[in-house]
C-alpha positions, 0 to 999 in steps of 0.5 A, a space after each residue: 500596387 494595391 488591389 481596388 475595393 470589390 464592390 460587393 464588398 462595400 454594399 450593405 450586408 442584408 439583415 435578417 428578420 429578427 430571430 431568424 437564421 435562415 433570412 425566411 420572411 417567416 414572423 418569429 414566435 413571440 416568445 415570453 421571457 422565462 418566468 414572465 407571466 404574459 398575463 396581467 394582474 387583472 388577466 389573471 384574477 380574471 382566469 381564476 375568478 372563472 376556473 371558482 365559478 366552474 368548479 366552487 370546491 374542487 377536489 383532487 381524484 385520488 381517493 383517501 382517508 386521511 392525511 397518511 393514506 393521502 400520503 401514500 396515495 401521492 406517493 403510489 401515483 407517480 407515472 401511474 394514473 388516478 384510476 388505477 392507483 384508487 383501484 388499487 388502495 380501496 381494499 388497501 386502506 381499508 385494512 391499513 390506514 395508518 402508519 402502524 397498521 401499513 408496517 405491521 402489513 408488511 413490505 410483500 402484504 402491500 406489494 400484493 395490494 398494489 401489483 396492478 400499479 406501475 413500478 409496484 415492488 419499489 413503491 411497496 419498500 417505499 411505503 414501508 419504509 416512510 411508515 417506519 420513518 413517520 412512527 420513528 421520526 413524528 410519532 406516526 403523525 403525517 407532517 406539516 413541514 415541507 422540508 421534513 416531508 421531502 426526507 420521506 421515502 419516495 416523497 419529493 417536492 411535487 408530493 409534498 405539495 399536494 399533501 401541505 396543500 390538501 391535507 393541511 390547507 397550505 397554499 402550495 403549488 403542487 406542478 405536475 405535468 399538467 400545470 408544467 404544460 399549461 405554465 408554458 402553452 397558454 404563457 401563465 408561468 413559463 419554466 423548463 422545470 416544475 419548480 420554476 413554473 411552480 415558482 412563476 405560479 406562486 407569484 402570479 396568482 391572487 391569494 384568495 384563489 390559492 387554496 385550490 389553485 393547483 386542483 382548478 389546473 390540473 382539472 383544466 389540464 387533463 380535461 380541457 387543454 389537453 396534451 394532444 389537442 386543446 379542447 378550445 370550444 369547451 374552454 371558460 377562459 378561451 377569450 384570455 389565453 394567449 396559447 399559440 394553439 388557441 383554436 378557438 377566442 369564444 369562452 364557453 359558458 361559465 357554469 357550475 361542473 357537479 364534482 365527478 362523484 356526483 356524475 358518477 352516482 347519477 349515471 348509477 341510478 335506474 
């Protein structure tokens, strides 16, 4: 004979909130999709309209006089800070500015230059040995060509698009951890890796704001949406972003920042 039908058996089984496990009443995050910028066109002309009004002709923190001690300049700075590499590469580019002087210095001459800087005796072979490639291969001419600038030594994708970028008025995103951070909090160009947020970028943002596009975030990124807490209150686009930790929907005022040199040799002034 067969066993009746528990009747727990025929009641409905609860359903769970939507993107949640654990059956907590607790609302799911909204998430983008990966690559799916959470901004509209408009939204995002918007961002950049604001950020050219801030800053009209942002200008990258590390020092240089050329595109090659640009180059090198990148390459030095690789989990190393601004700061540190221009204290550094002052008294270095002053006696090796090109290709040709930097080989004739020598391997050990440039460690010695660039011992404070992190990771300095694989960062001075490098320098050497991209010299000696940029006289072998391009006649001691920086190139404007990613793909011949990422068979340099220690030269990667991120690098190569700050120097097409700066040095060859390219329009490149050059996506540091910075603008990865910013791609992903406020929501503009989600990744998990740099080229994708690179990527997200590129598509998103209006060509007549690329040519500094990648300075204007990385200037938002270090000193507005900070990596441990957002400066909500200072933010021009605080009215726009849709950052889960937007503390604050009040822009601040949308004023011309004198570019940091500037600030620097008023506060020098008697």
């Amino acid at each position: 004979m067969a066993r009746p039908k528990s009747n727990e058996s025929s009641m409905p089984e609860k359903e769970l909130p939507a993107g949640r496990r654990d059956g907590s009443n607790a609302k799911p995050r909204p998430r983008p999709l990966r690559g799916s910028s959470r901004y509209s066109p408009a939204e995002v002309h918007e961002i950049f309209r604001r950020f050219s009004v801030q800053r009209p002709e942002p200008r990258g923190e590390l020092e240089h006089v050329n595109a090659f001690t640009l180059l090198v300049a990148v390459v030095l700075s690789a989990q190393a800070t601004d700061a540190g590499v221009n204290k550094a590469t002052r008294a270095l580019f002053k006696v090796a500015d090109t290709p040709q002087k930097m080989l004739a210095l020598g391997e050990t001459k440039v460690g010695d230059y660039i011992r404070t800087i992190g990771l300095w005796r694989n960062k001075a072979k490098n320098v050497i040995a991209l010299s000696q490639a940029l006289i072998s291969d391009h006649g001691g001419e920086v190139p404007d060509d990613r793909d011949e600038l990422v068979k340099l030594p220690g030269v990667g994708r991120k690098t190569a698009n700050v120097v097409l970028n700066m040095a060859f008025g390219q329009h490149t995103m050059a996506v540091d951890t910075h603008i990865l951070r910013i791609g992903n909090r406020l929501g503009l160009a989600p990744g998990k890796t740099p080229e994708q947020v690179e990527q997200g970028l590129l598509k998103i943002i209006p060509d007549e704001y690329m040519r500094h596009a990648h300075h204007w975030l990385i200037l938002h990124g270090r000193y507005v949406c900070k990596a441990r807490k957002p400066d909500c209150p200072a933010c021009v686009i605080a009215d726009i972003c849709k950052a889960e930790v937007k503390t604050n929907s009040i822009p601040a005022p949308l004023v011309p920042i004198a570019p940091l040199e500037t600030v620097a040799a008023e506060d020098q002034m008697p």
